[in-house]
C-alpha positions as CSV (number, residue, x, y, z in Angstrom):
1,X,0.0,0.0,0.0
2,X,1.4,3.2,-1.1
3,X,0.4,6.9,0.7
4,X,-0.3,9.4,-2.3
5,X,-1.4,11.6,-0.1
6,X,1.0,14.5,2.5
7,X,3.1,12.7,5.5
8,X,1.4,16.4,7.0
9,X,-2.4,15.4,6.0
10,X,-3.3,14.5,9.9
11,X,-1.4,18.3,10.5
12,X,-3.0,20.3,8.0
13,X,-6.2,18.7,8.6
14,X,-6.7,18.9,12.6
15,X,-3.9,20.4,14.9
16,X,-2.9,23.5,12.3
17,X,-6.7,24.7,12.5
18,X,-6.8,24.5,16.2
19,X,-3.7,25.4,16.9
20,X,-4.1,28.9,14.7
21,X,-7.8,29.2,16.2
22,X,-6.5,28.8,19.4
23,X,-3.7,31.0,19.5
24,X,-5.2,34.0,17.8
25,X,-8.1,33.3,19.5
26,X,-6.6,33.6,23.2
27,X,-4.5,37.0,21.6
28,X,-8.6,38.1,20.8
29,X,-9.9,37.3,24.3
30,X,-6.7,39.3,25.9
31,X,-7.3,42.5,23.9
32,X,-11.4,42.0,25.5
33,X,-10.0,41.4,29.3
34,X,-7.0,44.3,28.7
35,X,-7.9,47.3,30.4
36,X,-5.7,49.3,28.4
37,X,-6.3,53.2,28.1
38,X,-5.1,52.3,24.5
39,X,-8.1,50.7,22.8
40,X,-7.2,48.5,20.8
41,X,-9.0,47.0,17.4
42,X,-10.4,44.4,19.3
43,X,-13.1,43.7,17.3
44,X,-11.7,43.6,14.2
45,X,-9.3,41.0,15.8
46,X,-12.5,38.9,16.5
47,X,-13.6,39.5,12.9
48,X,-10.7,38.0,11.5
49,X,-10.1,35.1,13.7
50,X,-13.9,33.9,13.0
51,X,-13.5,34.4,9.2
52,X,-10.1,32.8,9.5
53,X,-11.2,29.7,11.2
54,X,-13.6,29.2,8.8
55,X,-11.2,29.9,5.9
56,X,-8.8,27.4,7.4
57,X,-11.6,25.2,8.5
58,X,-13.1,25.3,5.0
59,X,-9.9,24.7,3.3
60,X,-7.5,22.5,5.2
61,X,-11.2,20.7,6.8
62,X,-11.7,18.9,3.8
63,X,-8.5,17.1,3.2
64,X,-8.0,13.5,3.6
65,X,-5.3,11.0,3.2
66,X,-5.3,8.7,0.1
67,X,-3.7,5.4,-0.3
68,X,-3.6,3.0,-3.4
69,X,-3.7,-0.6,-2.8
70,X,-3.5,-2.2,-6.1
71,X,-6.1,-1.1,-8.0
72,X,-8.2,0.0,-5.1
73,X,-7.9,3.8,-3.4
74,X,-8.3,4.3,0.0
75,X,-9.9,7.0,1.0
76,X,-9.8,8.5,4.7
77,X,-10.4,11.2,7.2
78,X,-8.5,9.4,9.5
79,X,-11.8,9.0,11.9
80,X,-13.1,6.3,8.7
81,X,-12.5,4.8,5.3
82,X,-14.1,4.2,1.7
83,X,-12.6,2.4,-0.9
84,X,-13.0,2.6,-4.7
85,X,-11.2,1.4,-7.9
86,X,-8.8,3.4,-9.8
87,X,-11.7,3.3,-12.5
88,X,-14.0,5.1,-11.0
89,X,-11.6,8.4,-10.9
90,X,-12.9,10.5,-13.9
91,X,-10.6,13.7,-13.1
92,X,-7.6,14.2,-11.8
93,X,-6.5,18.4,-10.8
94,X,-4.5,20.8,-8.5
95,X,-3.5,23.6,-6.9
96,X,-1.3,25.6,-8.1
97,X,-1.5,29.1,-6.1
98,X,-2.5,27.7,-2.6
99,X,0.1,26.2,0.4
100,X,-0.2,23.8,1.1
101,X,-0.6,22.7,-2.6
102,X,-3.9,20.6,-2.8
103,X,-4.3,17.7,-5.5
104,X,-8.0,16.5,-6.0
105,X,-9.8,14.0,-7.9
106,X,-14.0,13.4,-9.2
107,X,-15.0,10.1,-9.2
108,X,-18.2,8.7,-10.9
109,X,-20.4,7.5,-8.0
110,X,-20.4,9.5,-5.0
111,X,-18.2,7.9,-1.8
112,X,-18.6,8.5,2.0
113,X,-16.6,12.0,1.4
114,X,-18.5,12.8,-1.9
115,X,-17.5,13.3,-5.4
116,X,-14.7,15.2,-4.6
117,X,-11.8,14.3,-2.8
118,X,-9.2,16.4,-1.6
119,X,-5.9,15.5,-0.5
């Protein structure tokens, strides 16, 4: 069995969006609790960090690690697994402009994860 997929899938997919959320999140909820005579942009800080955990969430959320067996792709989110047949891939595309750089694929019948896998 061969991973296709990035040794940083399980990163990119869970502990980089809650590490980011968390971190910028705490920096939001100090500038609420400072009582600073300075006031600071508070609430545009809590602006960005809910549009940019959805970004991230939205983007790196969807990822999942790919294997191929054989003839037979693995498909996971690391919580469960589908499998399908190399022959039911119709399209194979990329990233180019985004970082981490994304490859994803369109199969014929929808699986557990869609029609639409991302890795």
């Amino acid at each position: 069995m061969r991973t296709v997929s990035s040794s940083l899938t399980f990163f990119n997919k869970y502990l980089f969006l809650i590490i980011w959320s968390g971190m910028f999140g705490l920096g939001t909820l100090t500038m609420f609790l400072s009582r600073s005579v300075d006031n600071p942009p508070k609430y545009q800080f809590l602006v960005a960090w809910i549009f940019g955990t959805i970004f991230i969430y939205l983007i790196c959320g969807r990822i999942k690690k790919v294997q191929i067996d054989g003839s037979k792709v693995i498909i996971s989110n690391f919580i469960s697994s589908d499998e399908i047949t190399i022959s039911q891939i119709i399209s194979v595309s990329g990233s180019v402009f985004l970082t981490p750089e994304f490859v994803w694929f369109k199969v014929k019948e929808p699986t557990k994860f869609g029609t639409t896998i991302i890795f």
